[in-house]
C-alpha positions as CSV (number, residue, x, y, z in Angstrom):
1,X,41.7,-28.5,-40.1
2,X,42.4,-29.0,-35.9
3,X,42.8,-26.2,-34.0
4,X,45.2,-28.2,-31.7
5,X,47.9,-29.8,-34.0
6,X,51.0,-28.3,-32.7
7,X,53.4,-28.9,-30.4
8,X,56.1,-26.8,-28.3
9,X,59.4,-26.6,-29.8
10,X,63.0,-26.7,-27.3
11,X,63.2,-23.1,-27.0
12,X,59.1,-22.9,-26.1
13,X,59.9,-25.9,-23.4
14,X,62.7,-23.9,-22.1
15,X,61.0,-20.4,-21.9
16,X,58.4,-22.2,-19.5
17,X,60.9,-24.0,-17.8
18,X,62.4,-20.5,-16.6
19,X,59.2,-19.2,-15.3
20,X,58.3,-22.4,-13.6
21,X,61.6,-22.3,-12.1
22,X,60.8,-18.6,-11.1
23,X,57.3,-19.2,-9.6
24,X,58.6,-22.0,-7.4
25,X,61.2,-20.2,-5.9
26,X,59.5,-17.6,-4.6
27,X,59.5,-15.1,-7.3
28,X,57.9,-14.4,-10.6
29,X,59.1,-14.6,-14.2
30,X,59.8,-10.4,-15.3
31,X,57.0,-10.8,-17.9
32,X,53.9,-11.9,-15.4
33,X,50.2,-11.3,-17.2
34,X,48.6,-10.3,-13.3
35,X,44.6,-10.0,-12.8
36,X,45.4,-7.1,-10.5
37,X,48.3,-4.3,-9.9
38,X,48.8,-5.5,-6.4
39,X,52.2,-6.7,-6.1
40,X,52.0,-10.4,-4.8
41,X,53.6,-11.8,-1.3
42,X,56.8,-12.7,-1.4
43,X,57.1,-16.4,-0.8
44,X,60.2,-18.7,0.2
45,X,58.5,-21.3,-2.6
46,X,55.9,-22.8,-4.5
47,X,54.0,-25.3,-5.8
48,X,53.5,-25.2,-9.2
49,X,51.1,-27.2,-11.5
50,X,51.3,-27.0,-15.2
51,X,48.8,-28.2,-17.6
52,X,49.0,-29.4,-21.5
53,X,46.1,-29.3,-23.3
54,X,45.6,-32.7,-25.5
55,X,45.7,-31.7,-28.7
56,X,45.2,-33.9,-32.2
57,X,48.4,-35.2,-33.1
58,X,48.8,-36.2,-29.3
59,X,51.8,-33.9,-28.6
60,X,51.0,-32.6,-24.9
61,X,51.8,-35.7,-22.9
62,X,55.5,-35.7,-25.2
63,X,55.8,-31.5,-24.7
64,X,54.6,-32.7,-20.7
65,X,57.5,-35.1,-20.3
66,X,60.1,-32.8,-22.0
67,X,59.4,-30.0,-19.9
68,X,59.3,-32.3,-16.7
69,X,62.7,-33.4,-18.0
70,X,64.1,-29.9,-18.2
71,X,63.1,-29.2,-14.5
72,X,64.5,-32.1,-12.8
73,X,67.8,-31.9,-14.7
74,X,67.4,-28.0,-13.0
C-alpha cells in the first residue's frame, strides 16, 4: 500500500483556507501548534507559503490549485 494516496476533501481545503487567511492578516488561527509560549508580534500582514506534499495518486498539485482558488475568490 502508499502511504500518500489521499487527498484533501472541501471542508479540509476550507479549514486551511481560514488559517491562511488568518496568518496573513496579521493574526493567527485560535488553534496554533507554537514551538514556544511566547506570544508572537503582532503584525499588520504576512506572507504566507504553503506546501503539498506529492503523494501517489498525484492529488497535491489538484488539492494546491483548489485551495489557491479559495483564497483569491477571498
Amino acid at each position: 500500500p502508499h502511504t500518500y494516496a489521499s487527498r484533501y476533501t472541501a471542508a479540509d481545503l476550507e479549514r486551511w483556507a481560514e488559517r491562511v487567511r488568518a496568518w496573513r492578516s496579521g493574526s493567527e488561527p485560535g488553534d496554533p501548534r507554537r514551538l514556544t509560549d511566547r506570544n508572537p508580534p503582532r503584525r499588520t500582514k504576512r506572507d504566507v507559503y504553503v506546501y503539498f506534499d506529492n503523494d501517489h495518486h498525484a492529488h497535491a498539485p489538484l488539492n494546491a490549485l483548489e485551495l489557491s482558488e479559495r483564497l483569491v475568490h477571498a
